[in-house]
C-alpha positions as CSV (number, residue, x, y, z in Angstrom):
1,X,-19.6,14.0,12.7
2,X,-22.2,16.5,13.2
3,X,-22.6,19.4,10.2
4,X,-24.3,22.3,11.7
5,X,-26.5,24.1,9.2
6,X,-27.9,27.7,10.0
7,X,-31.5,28.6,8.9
8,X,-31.4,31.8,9.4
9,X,-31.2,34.5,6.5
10,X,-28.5,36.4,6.0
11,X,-29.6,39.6,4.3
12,X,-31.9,41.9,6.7
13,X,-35.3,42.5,5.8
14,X,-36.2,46.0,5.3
15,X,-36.6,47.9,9.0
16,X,-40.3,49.3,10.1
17,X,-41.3,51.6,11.8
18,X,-40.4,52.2,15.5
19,X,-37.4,49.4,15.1
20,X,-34.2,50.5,16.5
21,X,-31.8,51.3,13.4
22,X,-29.1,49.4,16.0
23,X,-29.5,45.4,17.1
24,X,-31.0,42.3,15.6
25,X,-34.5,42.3,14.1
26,X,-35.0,39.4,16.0
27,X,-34.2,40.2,19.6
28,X,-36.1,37.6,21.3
29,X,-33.8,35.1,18.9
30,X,-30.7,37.0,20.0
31,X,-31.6,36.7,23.5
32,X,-31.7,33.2,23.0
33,X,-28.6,32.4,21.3
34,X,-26.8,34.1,24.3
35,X,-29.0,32.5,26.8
36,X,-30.5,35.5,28.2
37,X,-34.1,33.7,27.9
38,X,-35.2,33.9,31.9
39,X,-38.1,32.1,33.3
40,X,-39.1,34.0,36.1
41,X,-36.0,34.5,38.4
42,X,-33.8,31.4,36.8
43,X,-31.9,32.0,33.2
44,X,-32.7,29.8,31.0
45,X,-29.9,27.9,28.8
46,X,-30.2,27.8,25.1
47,X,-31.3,24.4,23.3
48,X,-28.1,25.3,21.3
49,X,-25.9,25.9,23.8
50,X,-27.2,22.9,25.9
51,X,-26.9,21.0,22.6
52,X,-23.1,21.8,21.9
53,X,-22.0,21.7,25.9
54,X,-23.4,17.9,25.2
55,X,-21.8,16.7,22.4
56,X,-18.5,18.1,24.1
57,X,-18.8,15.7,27.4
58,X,-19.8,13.0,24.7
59,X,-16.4,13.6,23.4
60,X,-14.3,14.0,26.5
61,X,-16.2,10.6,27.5
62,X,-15.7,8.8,24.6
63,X,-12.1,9.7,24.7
64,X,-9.0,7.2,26.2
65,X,-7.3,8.9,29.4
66,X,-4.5,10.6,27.7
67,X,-2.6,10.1,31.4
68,X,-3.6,5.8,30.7
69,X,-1.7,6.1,27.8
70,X,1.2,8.6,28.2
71,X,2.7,6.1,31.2
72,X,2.5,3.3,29.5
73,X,3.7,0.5,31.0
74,X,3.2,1.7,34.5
75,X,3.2,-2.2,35.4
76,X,4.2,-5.7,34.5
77,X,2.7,-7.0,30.6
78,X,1.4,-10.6,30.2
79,X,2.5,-12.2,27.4
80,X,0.4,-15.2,26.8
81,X,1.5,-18.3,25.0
82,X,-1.7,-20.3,24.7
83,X,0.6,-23.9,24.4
84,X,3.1,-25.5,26.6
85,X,6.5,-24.4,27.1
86,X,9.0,-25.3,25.6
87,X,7.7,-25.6,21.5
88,X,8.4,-23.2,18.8
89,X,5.8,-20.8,20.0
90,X,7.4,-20.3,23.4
91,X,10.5,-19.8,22.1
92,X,9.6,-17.2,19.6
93,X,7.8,-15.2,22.5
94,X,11.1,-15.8,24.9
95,X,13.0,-14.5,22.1
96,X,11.6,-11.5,22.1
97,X,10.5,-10.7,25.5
98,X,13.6,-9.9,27.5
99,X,14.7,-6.9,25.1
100,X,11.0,-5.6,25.3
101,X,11.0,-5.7,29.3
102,X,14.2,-4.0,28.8
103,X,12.7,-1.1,26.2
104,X,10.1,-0.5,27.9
105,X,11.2,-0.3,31.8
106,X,8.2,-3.1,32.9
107,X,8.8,-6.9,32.7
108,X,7.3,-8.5,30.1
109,X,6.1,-12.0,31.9
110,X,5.2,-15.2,29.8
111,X,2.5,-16.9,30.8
112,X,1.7,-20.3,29.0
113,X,-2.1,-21.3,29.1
114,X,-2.1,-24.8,27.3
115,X,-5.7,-24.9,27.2
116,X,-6.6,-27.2,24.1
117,X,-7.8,-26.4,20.5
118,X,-4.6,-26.2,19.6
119,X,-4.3,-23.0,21.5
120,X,-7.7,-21.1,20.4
121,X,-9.2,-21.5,24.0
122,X,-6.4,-19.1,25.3
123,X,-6.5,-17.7,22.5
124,X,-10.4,-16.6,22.9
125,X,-9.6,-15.6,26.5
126,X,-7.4,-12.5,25.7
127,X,-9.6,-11.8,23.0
128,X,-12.1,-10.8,25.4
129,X,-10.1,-9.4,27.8
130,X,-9.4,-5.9,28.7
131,X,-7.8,-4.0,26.1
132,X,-5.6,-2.0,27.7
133,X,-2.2,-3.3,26.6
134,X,-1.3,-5.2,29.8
135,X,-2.2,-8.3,28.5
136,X,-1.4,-9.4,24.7
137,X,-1.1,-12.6,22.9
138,X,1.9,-15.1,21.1
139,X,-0.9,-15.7,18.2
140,X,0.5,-18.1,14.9
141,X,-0.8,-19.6,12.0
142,X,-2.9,-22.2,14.0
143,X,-4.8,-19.9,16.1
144,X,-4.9,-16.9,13.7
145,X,-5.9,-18.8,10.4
146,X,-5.9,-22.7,10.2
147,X,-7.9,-23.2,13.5
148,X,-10.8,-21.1,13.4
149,X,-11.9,-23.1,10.0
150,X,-10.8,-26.4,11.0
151,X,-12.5,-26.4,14.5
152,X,-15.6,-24.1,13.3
153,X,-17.0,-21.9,15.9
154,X,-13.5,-20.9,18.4
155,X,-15.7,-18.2,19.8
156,X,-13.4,-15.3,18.5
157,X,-12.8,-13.6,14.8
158,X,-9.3,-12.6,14.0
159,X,-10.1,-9.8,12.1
160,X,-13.0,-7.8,15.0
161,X,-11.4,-9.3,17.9
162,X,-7.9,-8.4,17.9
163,X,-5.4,-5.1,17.1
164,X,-2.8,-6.6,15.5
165,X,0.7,-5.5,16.8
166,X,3.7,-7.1,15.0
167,X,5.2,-10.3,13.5
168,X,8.1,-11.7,15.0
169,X,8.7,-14.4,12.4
170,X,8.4,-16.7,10.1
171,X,9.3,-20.8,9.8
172,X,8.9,-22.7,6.6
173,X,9.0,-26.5,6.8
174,X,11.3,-28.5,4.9
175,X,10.3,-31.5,2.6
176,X,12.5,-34.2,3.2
177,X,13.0,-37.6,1.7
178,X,14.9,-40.8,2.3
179,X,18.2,-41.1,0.6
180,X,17.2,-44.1,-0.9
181,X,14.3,-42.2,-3.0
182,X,15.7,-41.8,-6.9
183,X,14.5,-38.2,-6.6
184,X,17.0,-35.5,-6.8
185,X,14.1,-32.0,-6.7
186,X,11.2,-31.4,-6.7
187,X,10.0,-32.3,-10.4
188,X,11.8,-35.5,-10.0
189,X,9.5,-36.1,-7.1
190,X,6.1,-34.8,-8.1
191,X,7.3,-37.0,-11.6
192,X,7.5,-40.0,-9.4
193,X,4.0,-39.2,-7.3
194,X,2.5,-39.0,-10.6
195,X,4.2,-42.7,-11.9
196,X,2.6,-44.0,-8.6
197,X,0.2,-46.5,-9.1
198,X,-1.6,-45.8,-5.9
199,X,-1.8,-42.7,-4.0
200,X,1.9,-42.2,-2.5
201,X,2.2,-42.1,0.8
202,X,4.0,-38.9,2.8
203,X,4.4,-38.5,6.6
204,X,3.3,-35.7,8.6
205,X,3.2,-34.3,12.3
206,X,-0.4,-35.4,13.3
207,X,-3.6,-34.6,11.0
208,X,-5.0,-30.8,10.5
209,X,-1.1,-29.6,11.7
210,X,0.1,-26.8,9.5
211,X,2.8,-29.1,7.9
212,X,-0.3,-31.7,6.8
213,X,-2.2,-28.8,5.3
214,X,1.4,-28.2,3.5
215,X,1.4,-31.5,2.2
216,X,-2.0,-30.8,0.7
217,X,-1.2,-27.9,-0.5
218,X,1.5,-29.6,-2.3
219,X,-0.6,-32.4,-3.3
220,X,-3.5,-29.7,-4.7
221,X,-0.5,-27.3,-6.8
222,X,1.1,-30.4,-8.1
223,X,-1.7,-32.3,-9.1
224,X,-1.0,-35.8,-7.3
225,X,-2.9,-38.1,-4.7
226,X,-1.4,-38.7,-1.7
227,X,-1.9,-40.8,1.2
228,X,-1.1,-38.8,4.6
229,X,0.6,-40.7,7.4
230,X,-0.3,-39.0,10.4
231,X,2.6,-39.5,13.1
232,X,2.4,-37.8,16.6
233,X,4.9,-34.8,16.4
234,X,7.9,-34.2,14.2
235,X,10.6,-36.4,15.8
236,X,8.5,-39.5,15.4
237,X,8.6,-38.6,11.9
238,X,12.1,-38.3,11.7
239,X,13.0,-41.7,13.1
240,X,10.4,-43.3,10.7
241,X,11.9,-41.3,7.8
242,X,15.9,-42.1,8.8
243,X,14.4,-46.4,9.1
244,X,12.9,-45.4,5.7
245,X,9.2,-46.3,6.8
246,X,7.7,-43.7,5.0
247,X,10.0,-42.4,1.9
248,X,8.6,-38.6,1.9
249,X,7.5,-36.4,4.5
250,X,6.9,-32.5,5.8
251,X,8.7,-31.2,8.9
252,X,10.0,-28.2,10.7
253,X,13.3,-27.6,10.7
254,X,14.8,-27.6,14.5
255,X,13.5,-31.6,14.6
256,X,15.2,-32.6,11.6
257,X,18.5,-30.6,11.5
258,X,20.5,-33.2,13.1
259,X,19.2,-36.5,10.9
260,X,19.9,-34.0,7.9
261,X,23.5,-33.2,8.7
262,X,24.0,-37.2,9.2
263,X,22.5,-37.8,6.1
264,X,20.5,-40.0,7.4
265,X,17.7,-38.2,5.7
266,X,17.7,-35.4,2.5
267,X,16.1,-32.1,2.8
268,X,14.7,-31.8,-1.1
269,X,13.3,-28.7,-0.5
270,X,12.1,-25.3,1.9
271,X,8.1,-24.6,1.7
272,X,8.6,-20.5,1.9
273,X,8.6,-18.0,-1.1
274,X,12.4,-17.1,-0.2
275,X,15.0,-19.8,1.1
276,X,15.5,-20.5,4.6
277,X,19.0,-18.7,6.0
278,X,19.3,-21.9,8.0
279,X,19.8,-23.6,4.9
280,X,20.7,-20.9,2.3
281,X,22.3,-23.8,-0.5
282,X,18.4,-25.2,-0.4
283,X,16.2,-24.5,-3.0
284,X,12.6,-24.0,-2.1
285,X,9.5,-25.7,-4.0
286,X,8.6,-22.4,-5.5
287,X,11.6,-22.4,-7.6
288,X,12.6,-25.9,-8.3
289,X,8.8,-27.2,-9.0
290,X,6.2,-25.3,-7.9
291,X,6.3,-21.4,-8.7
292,X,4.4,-19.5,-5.7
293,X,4.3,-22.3,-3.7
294,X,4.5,-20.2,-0.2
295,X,3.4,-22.1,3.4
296,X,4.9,-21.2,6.6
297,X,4.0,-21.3,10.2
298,X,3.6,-17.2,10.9
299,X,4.6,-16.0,14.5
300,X,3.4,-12.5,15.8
301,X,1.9,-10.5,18.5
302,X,-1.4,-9.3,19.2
303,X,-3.6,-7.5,21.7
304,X,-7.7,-7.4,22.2
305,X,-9.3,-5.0,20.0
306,X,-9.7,-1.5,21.0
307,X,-6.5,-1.1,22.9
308,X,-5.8,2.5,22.3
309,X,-3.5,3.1,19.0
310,X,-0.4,4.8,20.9
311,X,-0.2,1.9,22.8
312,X,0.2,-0.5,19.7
313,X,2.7,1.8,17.9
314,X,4.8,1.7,21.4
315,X,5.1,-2.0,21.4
316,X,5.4,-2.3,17.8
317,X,8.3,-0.1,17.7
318,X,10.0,-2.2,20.8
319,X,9.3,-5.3,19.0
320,X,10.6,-4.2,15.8
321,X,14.1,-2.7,17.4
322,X,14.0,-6.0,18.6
323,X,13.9,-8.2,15.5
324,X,16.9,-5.8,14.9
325,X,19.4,-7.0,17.4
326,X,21.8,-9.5,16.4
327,X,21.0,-11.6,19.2
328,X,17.7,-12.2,18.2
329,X,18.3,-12.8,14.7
330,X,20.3,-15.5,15.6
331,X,17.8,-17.2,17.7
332,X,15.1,-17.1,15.6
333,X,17.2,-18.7,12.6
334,X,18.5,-21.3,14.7
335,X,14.3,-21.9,15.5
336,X,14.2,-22.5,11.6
337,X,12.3,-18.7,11.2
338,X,13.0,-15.9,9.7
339,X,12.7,-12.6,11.6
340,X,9.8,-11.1,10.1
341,X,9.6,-7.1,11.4
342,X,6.0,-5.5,10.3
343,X,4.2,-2.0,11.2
344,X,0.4,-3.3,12.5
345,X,-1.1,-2.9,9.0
346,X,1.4,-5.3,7.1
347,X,1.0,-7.6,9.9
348,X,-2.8,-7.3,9.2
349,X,-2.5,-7.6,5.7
350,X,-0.5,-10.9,6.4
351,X,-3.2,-12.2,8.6
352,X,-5.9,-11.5,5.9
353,X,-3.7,-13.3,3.0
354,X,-3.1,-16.3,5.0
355,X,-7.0,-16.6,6.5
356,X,-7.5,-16.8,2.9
357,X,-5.0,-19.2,1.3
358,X,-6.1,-21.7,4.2
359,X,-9.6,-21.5,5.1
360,X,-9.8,-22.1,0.8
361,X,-8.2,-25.3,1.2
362,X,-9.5,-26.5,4.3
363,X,-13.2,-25.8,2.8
364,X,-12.3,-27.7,-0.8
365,X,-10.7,-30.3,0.4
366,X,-13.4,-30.5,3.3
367,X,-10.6,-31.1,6.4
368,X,-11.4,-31.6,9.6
369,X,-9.5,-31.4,12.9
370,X,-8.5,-34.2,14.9
């Protein structure tokens, strides 16, 4: 912002002789000031005049095209999902996509780009894209918050490269025992871990997943060792936890619904603050062991830094109305998430609170991804 100061005094001085009791007592100045300055035949503009018709184009320049955004959509959105299809993450954008072609009159069209890094190449690629809102980004816990700090440099920061839009939802895992464990919560267990004469031994989805970092994070609040058995993806888990291989173990819910039901297997607990809808009778660790105990995989939508503000209220207001519908609700529950609507700056504020509870515990306990 420019403050424009004048210099010039504001009381006259006292008149002379042969000045004209009418006009300015400096007329050259005055002539100035209107641009009546001439050299030879050609007027000459004011410095001050030049100065303010400058920082006006500056402004005009610097300004989005109010027509770019009143249209908006005036063509087909990419919604990028930077993993296969078919997981959680293409199912939470799927979920949401047909009721925001719908709102906003221009399809909304999933593209999957399963490029590695556990999605942070794709996820790097719309980060330094055009920000214009026609392309914008399925971003979740792995790419927004674990990821950057377990791979190191992804080549994109969450909070300078992206505009935050909206969370769709949010999935807790489920800690899940065999029946044959003499454990019936979660003091029982950690009572049991802290019997163990060796570190006890808990299976997860791979190494560096979000439900291992959950079983650290267990392991750090409760104050045991554990011994991580890395298996690779959830239902391999669940077979190895129905045979009774491993007696403990953390895993999303979808995967282990079915082995739960036919008791081949015992949910014990839900990782998130509140309990799951999908299993409202289950208690969650932060009230049955661990208060504040809180780890979920977060789910949301983002676009590249810069796109113009009207543009991210628009879609956040679609997105939310979507989260609204009954139809959407129940697909996201029967995913194991809980709709999670947000204006941009709670979904920011999420983002920050969750870069911070993970890259903590990645950086003390000194994991790596594998």
């Amino acid at each position: 912002m420019f403050v424009w100061k004048s210099s010039f005094r504001s009381s006259p001085r006292k008149r002379g002789p042969g000045i004209p009791e009418q006009g300015s007592e400096f007329p050259a100045l005055d002539s100035r000031l209107r641009g009546e300055e001439r050299t030879g035949n050609c007027p000459r503009l004011s410095p001050y005049l030049w100065m303010a018709g400058l920082l006006i184009a500056l402004t005009i320049l610097d300004a989005p095209p109010a027509a770019a955004q009143s249209d908006y959509p005036n063509r087909p959105i990419t919604l990028v999902i930077p993993l296969p299809p078919g997981g959680t993450n293409d199912i939470m954008a799927r979920a949401v996509a047909d009721k925001l072609s719908a709102a906003l009159g221009q399809q909304v069209v999933i593209e999957n780009r399963p490029s590695g890094g556990t999605g942070t190449v794709a996820t790097r690629a719309v980060a330094k894209g055009p920000a214009d809102g026609y392309t914008i980004l399925l971003g979740y816990t792995s790419t927004m918050a674990t990821g950057p700090h377990l791979i190191g440099n992804v080549g994109y920061d969450v909070r300078k490269d992206f505009a935050p839009i909206g969370l769709i939802g949010a999935a807790p895992a489920l800690l899940l025992v065999h029946p044959s464990l003499p454990v019936r919560d979660v003091r029982e267990l950690i009572a049991l871990m802290k019997n163990s004469s060796e570190p006890f031994q808990v299976g997860t989805p791979g190494i560096s997943s979000v439900n291992h970092l959950t079983a650290v994070l267990f392991a750090q609040q409760a104050g045991v060792k554990l011994q991580y058995i890395p298996y690779k993806g959830s239902q391999p888990l669940v077979t190895e936890l129905a045979g009774g291989h491993v007696k403990v173990g953390f895993n999303p819910i979808p995967v282990s619904r079915g082995a739960i039901e036919g008791k081949l297997i015992k949910a014990l607990a839900g990782t998130s603050i509140r309990r799951s809808s999908a299993f409202p009778d289950l208690p969650t660790v932060s009230e049955s062991g661990l208060p504040g105990f809180d780890s979920v995989l977060s789910y949301g939508l983002l676009a590249p830094a810069g796109t113009p503000r009207p543009i991210i209220e628009r879609l956040n207001k679609e997105l939310r109305a979507a989260l609204a519908t009954d139809e959407v609700k129940r697909r996201l529950i029967q995913e194991g998430a809980e709709p999670m609507p947000t204006t941009p700056e709670e979904h920011a504020d999420i983002l920050d609170k969750e870069d911070i509870k993970w890259s903590t515990l990645v950086k003390t306990m000194g994991i790596k991804a594998e």
